[in-house]
TORDO-408270 format. One record per residue (C-alpha): x, y, z; residue in three letters; residue number from 1. Coordinates in steps of 0.02 Angstrom, whole numbers, plus 50000, padded with zeros to 5 digits. Each point is the difference from the previous one (the first is absolute). Layout:
BEGIN
((X, Y, Z), ALA, NUM)
...
***
This chain:
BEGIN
((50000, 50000, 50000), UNK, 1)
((50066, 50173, 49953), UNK, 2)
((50001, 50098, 50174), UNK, 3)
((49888, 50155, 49919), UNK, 4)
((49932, 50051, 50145), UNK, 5)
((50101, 50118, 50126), UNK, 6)
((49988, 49939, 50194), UNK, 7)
((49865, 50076, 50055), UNK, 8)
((49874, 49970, 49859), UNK, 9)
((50039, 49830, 50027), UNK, 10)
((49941, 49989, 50185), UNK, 11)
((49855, 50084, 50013), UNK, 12)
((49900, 49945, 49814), UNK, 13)
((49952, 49784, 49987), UNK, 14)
((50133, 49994, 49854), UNK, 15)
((49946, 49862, 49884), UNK, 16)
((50095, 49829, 50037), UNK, 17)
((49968, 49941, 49825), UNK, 18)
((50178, 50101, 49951), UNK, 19)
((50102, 49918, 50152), UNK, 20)
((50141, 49918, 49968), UNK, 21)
((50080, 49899, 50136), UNK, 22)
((50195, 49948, 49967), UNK, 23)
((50042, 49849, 49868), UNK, 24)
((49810, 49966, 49987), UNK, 25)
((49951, 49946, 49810), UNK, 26)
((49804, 49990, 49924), UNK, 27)
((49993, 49837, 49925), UNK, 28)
((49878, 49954, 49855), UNK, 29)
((49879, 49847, 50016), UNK, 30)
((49865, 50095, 50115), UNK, 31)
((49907, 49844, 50025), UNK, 32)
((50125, 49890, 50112), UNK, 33)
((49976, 49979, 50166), UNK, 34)
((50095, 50124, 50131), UNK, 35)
((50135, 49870, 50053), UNK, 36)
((50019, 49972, 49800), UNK, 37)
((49917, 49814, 50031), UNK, 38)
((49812, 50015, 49995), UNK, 39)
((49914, 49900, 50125), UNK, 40)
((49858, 49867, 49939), UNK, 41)
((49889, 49923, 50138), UNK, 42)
((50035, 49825, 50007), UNK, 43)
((49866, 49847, 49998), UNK, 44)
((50039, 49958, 50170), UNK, 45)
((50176, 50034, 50106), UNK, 46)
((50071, 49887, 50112), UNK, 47)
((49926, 49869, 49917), UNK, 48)
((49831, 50037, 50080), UNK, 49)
((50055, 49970, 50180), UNK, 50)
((49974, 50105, 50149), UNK, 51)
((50161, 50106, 50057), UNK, 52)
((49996, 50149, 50106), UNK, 53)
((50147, 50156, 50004), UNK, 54)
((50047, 50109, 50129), UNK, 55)
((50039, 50199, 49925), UNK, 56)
((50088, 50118, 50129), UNK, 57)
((49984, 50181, 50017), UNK, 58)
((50028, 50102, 50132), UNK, 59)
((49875, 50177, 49930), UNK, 60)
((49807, 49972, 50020), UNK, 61)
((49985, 50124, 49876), UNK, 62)
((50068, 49905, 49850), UNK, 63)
((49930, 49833, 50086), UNK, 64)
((49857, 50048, 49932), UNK, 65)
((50010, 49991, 49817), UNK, 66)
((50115, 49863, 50011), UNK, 67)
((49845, 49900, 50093), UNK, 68)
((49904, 50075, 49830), UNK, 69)
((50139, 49899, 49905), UNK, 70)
((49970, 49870, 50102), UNK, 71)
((49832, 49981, 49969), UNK, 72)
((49986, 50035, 49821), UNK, 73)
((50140, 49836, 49981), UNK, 74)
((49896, 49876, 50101), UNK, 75)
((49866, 50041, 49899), UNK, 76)
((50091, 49928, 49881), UNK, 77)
((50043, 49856, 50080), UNK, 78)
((49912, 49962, 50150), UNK, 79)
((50112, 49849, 50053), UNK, 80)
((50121, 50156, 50059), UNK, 81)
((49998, 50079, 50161), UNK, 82)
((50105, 50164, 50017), UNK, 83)
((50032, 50069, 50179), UNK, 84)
((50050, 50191, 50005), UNK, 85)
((50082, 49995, 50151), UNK, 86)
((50044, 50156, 50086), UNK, 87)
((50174, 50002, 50127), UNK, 88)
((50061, 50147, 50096), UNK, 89)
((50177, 50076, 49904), UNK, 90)
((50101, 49974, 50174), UNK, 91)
((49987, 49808, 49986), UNK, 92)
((49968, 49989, 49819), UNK, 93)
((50177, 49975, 49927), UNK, 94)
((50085, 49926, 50148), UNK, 95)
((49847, 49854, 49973), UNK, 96)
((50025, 49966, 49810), UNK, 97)
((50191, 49984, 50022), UNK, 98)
((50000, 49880, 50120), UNK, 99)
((49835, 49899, 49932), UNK, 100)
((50042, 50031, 49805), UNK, 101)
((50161, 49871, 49995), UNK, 102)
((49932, 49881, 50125), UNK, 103)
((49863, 49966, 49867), UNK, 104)
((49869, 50111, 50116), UNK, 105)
((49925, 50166, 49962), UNK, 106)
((49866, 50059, 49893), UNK, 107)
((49999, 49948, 49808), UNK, 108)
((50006, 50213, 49954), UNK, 109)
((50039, 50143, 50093), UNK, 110)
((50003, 50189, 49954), UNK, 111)
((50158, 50057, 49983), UNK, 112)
((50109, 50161, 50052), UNK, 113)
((50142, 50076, 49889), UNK, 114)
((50099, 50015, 50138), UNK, 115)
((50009, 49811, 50023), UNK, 116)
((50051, 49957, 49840), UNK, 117)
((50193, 49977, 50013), UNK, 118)
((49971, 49895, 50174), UNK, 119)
((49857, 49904, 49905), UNK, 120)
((50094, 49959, 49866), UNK, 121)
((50155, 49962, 50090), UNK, 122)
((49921, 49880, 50098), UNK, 123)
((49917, 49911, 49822), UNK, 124)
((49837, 50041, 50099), UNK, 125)
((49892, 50052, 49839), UNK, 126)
((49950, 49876, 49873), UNK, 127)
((50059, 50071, 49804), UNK, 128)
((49833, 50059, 49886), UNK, 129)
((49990, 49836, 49896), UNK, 130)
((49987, 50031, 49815), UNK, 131)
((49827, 49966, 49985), UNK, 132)
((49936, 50139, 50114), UNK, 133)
((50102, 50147, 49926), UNK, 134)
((50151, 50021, 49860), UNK, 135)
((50154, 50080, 50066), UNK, 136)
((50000, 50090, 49831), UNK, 137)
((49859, 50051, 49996), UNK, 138)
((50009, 50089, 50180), UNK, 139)
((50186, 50076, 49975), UNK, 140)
((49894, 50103, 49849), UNK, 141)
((49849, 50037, 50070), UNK, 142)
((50016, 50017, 50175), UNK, 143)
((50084, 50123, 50110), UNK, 144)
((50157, 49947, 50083), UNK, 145)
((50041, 49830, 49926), UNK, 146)
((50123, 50081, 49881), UNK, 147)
((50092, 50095, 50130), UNK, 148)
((50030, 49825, 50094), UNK, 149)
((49868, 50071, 50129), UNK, 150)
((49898, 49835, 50033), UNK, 151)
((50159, 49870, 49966), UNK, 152)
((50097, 49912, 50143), UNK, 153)
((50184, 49962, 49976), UNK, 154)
((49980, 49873, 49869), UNK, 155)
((49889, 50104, 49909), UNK, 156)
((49824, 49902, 50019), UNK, 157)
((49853, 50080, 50052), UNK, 158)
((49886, 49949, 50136), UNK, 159)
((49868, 50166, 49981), UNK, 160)
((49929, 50122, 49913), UNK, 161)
((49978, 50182, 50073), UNK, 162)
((49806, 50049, 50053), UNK, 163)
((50087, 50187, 49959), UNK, 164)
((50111, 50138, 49998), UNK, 165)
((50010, 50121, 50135), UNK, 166)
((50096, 50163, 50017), UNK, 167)
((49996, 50108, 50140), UNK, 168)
((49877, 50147, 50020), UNK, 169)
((49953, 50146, 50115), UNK, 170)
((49851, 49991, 50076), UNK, 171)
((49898, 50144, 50055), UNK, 172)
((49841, 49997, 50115), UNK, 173)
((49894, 50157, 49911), UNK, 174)
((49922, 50040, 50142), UNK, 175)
((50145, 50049, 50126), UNK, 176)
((50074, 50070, 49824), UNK, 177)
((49866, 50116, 49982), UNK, 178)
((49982, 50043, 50177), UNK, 179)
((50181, 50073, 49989), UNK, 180)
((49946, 50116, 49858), UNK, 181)
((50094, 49885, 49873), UNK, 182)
((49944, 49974, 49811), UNK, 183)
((50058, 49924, 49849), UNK, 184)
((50121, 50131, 49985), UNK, 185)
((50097, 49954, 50153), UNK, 186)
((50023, 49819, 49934), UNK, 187)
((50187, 49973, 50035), UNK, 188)
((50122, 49922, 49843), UNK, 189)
((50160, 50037, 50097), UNK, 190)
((50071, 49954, 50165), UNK, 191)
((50005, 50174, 50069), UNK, 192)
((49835, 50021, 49960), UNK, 193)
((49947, 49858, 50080), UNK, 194)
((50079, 50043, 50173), UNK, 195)
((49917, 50155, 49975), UNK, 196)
((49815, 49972, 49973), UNK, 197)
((50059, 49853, 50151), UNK, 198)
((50020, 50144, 50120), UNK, 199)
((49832, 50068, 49937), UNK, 200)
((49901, 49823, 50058), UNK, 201)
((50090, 49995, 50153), UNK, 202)
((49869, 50007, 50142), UNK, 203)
((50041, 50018, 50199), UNK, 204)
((49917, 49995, 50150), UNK, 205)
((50042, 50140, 50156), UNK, 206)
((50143, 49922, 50039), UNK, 207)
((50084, 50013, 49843), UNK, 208)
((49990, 49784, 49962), UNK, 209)
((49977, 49948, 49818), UNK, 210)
((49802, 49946, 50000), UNK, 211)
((49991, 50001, 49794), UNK, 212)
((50150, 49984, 49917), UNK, 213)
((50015, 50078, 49839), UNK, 214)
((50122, 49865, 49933), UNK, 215)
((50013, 49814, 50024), UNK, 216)
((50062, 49853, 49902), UNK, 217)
((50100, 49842, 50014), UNK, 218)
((50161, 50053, 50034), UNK, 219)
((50110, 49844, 49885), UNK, 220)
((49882, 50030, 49884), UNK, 221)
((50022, 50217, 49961), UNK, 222)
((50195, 49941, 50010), UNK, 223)
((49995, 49901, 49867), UNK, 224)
((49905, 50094, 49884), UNK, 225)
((50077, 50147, 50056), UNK, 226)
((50185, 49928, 49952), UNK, 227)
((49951, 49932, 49840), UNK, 228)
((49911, 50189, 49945), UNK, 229)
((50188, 50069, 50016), UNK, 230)
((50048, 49885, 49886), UNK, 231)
((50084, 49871, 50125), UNK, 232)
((49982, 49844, 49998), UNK, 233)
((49996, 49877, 50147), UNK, 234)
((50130, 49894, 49958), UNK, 235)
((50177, 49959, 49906), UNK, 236)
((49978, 49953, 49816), UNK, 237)
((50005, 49808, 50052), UNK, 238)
((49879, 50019, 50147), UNK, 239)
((50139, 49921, 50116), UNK, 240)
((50015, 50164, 50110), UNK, 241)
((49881, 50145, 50066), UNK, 242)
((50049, 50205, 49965), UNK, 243)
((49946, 50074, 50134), UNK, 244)
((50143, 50126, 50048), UNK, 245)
((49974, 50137, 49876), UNK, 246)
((49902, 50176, 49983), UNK, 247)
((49834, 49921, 49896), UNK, 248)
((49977, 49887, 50157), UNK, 249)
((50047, 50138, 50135), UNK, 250)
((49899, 50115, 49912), UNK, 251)
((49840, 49877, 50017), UNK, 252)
((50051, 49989, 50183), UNK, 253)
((49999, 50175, 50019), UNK, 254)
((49858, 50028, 49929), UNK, 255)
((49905, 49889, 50149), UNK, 256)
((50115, 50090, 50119), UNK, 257)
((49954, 50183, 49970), UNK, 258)
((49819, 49941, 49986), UNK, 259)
((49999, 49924, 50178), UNK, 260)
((50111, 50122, 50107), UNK, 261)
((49987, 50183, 49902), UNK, 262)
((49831, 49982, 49927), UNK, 263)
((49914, 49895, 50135), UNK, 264)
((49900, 49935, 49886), UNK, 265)
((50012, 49822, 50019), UNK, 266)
((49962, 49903, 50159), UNK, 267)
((50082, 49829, 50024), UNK, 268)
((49855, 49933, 50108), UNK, 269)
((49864, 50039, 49886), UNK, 270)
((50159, 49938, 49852), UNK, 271)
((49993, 49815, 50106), UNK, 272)
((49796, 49969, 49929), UNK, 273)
((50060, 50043, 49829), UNK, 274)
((49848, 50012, 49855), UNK, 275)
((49881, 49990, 50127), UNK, 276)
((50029, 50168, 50065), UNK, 277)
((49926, 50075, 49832), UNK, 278)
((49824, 49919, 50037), UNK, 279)
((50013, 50024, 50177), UNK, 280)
((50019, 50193, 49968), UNK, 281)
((50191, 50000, 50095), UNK, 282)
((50101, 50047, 49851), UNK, 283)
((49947, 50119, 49859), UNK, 284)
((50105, 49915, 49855), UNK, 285)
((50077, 49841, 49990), UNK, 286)
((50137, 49937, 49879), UNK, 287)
((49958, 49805, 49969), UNK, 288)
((49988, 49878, 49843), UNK, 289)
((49855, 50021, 49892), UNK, 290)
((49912, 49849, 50085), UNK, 291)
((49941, 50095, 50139), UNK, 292)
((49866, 50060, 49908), UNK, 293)
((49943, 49832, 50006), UNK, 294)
((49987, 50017, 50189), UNK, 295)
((49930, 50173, 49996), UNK, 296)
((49865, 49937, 49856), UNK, 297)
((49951, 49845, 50134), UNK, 298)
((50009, 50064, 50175), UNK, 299)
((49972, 50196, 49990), UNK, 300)
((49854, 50006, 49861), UNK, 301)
((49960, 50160, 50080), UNK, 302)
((50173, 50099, 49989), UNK, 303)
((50032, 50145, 49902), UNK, 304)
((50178, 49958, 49921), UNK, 305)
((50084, 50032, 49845), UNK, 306)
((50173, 49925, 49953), UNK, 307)
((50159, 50087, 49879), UNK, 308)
((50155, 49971, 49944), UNK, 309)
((50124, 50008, 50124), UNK, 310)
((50138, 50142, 49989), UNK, 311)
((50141, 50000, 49940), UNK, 312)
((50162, 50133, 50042), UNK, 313)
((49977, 50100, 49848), UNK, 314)
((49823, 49962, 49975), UNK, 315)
((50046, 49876, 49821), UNK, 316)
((49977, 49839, 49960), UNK, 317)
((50173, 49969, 49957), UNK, 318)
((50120, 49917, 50045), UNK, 319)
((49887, 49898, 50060), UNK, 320)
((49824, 50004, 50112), UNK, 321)
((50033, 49866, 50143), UNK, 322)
((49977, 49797, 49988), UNK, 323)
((49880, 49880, 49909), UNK, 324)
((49966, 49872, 50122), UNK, 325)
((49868, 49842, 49959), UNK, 326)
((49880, 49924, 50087), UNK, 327)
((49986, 49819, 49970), UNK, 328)
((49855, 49856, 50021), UNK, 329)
((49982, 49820, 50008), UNK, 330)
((50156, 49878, 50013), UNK, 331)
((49988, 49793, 50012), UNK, 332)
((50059, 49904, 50109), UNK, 333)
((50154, 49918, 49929), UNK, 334)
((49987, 49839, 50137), UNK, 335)
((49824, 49970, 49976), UNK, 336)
((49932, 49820, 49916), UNK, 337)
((49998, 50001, 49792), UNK, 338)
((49798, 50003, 49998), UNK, 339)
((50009, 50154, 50130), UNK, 340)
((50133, 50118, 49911), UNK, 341)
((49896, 49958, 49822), UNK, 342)
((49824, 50066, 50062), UNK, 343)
((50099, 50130, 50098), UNK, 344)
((50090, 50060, 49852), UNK, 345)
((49826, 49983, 49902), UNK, 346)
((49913, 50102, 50089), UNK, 347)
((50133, 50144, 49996), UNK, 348)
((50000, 49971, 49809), UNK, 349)
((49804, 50035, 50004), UNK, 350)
((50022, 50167, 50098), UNK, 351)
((50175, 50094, 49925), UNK, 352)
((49944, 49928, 49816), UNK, 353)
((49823, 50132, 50029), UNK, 354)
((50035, 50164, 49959), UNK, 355)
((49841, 50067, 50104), UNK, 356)
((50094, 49921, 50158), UNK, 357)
((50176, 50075, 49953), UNK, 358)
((49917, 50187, 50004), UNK, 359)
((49889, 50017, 50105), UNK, 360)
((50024, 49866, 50150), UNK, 361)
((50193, 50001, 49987), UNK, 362)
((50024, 50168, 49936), UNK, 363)
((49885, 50145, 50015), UNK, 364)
((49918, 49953, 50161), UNK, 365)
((50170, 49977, 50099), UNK, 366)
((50056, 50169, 49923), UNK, 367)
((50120, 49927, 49883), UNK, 368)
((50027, 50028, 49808), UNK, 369)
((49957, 49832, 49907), UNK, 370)
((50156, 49913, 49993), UNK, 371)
((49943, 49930, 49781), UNK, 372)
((50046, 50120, 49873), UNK, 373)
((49842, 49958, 49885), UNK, 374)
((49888, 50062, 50135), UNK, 375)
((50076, 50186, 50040), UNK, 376)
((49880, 50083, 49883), UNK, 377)
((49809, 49928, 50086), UNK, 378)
((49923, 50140, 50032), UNK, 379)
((49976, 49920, 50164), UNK, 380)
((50200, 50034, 50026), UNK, 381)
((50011, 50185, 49922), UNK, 382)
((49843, 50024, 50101), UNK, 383)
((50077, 49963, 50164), UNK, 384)
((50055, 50150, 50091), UNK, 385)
((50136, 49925, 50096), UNK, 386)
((50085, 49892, 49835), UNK, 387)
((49982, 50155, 49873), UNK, 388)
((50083, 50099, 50147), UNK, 389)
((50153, 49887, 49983), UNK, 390)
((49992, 49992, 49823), UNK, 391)
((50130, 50164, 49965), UNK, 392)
((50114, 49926, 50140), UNK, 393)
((50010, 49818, 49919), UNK, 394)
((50160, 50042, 49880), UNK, 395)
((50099, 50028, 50141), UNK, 396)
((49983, 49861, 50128), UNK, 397)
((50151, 49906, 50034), UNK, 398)
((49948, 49824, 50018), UNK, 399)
((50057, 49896, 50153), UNK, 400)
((49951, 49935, 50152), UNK, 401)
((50119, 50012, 50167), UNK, 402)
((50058, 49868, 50079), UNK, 403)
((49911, 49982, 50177), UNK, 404)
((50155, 50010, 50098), UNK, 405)
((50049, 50179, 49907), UNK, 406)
((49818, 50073, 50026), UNK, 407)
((50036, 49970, 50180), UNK, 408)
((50134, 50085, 50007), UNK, 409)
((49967, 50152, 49904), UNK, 410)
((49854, 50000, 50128), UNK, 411)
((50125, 50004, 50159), UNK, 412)
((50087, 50140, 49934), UNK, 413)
((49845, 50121, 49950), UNK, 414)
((49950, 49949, 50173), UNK, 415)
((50162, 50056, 50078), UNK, 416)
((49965, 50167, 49919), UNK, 417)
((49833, 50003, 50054), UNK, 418)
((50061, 49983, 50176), UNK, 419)
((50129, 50137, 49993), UNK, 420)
((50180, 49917, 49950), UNK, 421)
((50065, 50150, 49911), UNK, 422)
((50179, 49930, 49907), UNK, 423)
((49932, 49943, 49861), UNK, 424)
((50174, 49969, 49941), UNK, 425)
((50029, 49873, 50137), UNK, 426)
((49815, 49916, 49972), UNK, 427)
((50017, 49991, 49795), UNK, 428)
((50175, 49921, 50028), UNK, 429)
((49943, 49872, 50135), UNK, 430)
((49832, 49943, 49914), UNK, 431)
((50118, 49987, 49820), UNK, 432)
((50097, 49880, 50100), UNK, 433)
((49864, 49890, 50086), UNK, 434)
((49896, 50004, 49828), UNK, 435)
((50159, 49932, 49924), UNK, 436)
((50026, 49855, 50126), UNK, 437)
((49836, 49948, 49991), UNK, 438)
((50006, 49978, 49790), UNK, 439)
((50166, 49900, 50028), UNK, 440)
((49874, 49878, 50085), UNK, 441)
((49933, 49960, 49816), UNK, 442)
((50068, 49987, 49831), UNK, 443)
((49842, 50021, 49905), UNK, 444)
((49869, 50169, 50045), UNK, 445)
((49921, 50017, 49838), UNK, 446)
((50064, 50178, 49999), UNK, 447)
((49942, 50085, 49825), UNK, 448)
((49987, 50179, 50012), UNK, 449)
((50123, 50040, 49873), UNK, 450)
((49877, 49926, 49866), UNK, 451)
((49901, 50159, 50018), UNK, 452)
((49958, 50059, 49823), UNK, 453)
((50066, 50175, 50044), UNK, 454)
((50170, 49941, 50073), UNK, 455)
((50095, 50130, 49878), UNK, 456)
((49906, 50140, 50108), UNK, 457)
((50066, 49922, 50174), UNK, 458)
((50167, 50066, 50085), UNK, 459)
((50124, 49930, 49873), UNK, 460)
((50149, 49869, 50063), UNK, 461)
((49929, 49980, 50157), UNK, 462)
***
């Protein structure tokens, strides 16, 4: 897509999505094949007629719901299947599949989690997309990600396909925006102007204590984007070693610093319940990924909110806009019985091969832009307020996912400047070394930033 339209215009009109154009994705011809590039037929009869029942985990009631649709609609089909959606809290959720998974345990799918994906596929813990539910081919061309290596483990197979891509997004409640005098004019594009129109939401009580803060967000989160908008990226060119100790990253770490101790404009209490400050009227604006409209759509149908594209230092686009992360769906059970992982994988064939399901369960409804290239002109995607609002912002995501041990420790250190360490020389040099020592701990972390389309623009020989 030609970036026309100057900052600005491009946050506050529903630009149409039919002109994105998301990195290394191609429009194939032969409209009428199924989304996975294998259609799916209904069978005669599956499992040869005989009764077998799987288990599907998920830990949101809010997508449990259409997946119990999914459910329903396949035993329709075949009414010798029973399919449990099975809902586990997060906290015991992964430690339980890792132990029951190899011991030949577990459920026969789960939802999955990007950040998982090294450990999962370390640990051979996700059975490979046979050949008859989806063509690699086909999904490297069509679909968002598989090109860049974004859904591949080490050996390059693939286990998944993404429900959708996510960037991050400021997120406004309109009526504590209004209530400060604010208007569409006052919509910030650069960093300055965003710690300024913070100050503005601030609310206190008598005693001078944060009750509304104007600004809150998820600290690992604004530091990556944040580094990658300078035109840093996160790691080395062979994704062996962090860069941490240099200005783009102090810079980011500054910005969080002035925000909390000269604007006072940030509270770390009301920072601790994260997205759920925006409903709960605590925090004014809230920097998150795009799938927390998702959450504001299902549990705060009453809220006035609107959502733009989060600043940048100069208020541009370029270098680049902050990360394209993916959500992604059903996995199978690698150690389950033949008959078990062939319904199993079935049944995901029937949903991911139904381009209804791909944009509005997977997509629109969890705030997400539909991971399938074919389907990024519906009018039911240009329509959508929150995917057309990412649509001038797609260009420049930098695809990758972070490593679980690095997000936790880009966390630590925006919390040490939260808390008021003040050398951030000391802190960027410290965390650079315990990021470092923790990715000696693995050979392989699927790092792939550098395939952004618009590497030329990034810092050059870094």
């Amino acid at each position: 897509m030609a970036y026309e339209l100057n900052r600005r215009q491009a946050i506050l009109t529903s630009a149409a999505l039919g002109a994105l154009t998301l990195p290394q994705i191609a429009i194939a011809a032969g409209h009428g094949q199924a989304a996975t590039g294998v259609p799916y037929e209904k069978k005669d009869q599956i499992n040869d007629g005989a009764p077998i029942k799987l288990e599907y985990w998920e830990w949101s009631g809010q997508r449990a719901d259409y997946q119990r649709k999914w459910a329903e609609a396949y035993m329709a089909m075949y009414p010798n299947v029973e399919i449990e959606i099975v809902l586990q809290p997060w906290d015991s959720y992964w430690p339980s599949l890792i132990t029951n998974v190899p011991a030949g345990a577990g459920p026969a799918m789960w939802h999955m989690h990007a950040s998982k994906q090294t450990e999962f596929c370390g640990g051979d813990l996700m059975d490979p997309i046979p050949q008859s539910a989806a063509d690699p081919a086909y999904l490297a061309e069509n679909w968002i990600g598989f090109a860049e290596g974004a859904m591949a483990c080490g050996s390059g197979s693939i286990h998944t396909v993404p429900m959708g891509a996510m960037m991050p997004l400021l997120f406004v409640n309109l009526d504590k925006w209004e209530a400060a005098g604010l208007t569409e004019a006052d919509v910030p594009t650069t960093w300055e102007e965003l710690r300024a129109v913070a100050v503005r939401l601030t609310e206190r009580d008598a005693r001078d204590r944060i009750t509304v803060a104007g600004l809150s967000m998820d600290g690992q989160e604004w530091l990556q984007n944040a580094v990658y908008q300078q035109g840093r990226y996160l790691f080395n060119e062979d994704g062996t070693k962090v860069q941490v100790d240099n200005p783009e990253y102090r810079a980011a770490l500054k910005f969080i610093q002035d925000l909390v101790h000269t604007d006072k404009a940030l509270d770390n209490e009301i920072a601790s319940t994260r997205f759920e400050a925006l409903p709960a009227g605590q925090t004014a604006m809230y920097i998150g990924f795009s799938w927390i409209a998702g959450f504001l759509r299902a549990n705060a149908p009453d809220m006035r909110w609107s959502a733009f594209l989060l600043p940048t230092p100069d208020g541009e686009l370029p270098p680049a806009y902050g990360n394209i992360r993916f959500a992604i769906e059903a996995v199978v059970n690698p150690y389950a019985d033949d008959a078990t992982k062939a319904v199993a994988w079935d049944f995901w064939h029937f949903n991911y091969s139904r381009e209804d399901v791909i944009v509005e369960d997977l997509a629109l409804f969890n705030g997400f832009l539909p991971p399938y290239a074919k389907v990024l002109d519906d009018g039911r995607v240009t329509e959508d307020p929150i995917a057309a609002t990412m649509a001038p912002a797609g260009q420049f995501g930098v695809i990758n996912d972070l490593p679980n041990v690095i997000r936790d420790e880009q966390l630590e250190l925006v919390t040490a400047i939260v808390l008021g360490q003040v050398d951030l020389d000391q802190l960027l040099a410290d965390s650079e070394a315990a990021q470092n020592s923790l990715l000696s701990e693995r050979d392989d972390w699927n790092i792939i930033e550098r395939n952004y389309a618009n590497h030329d623009l990034m810092i050059a020989d870094q």
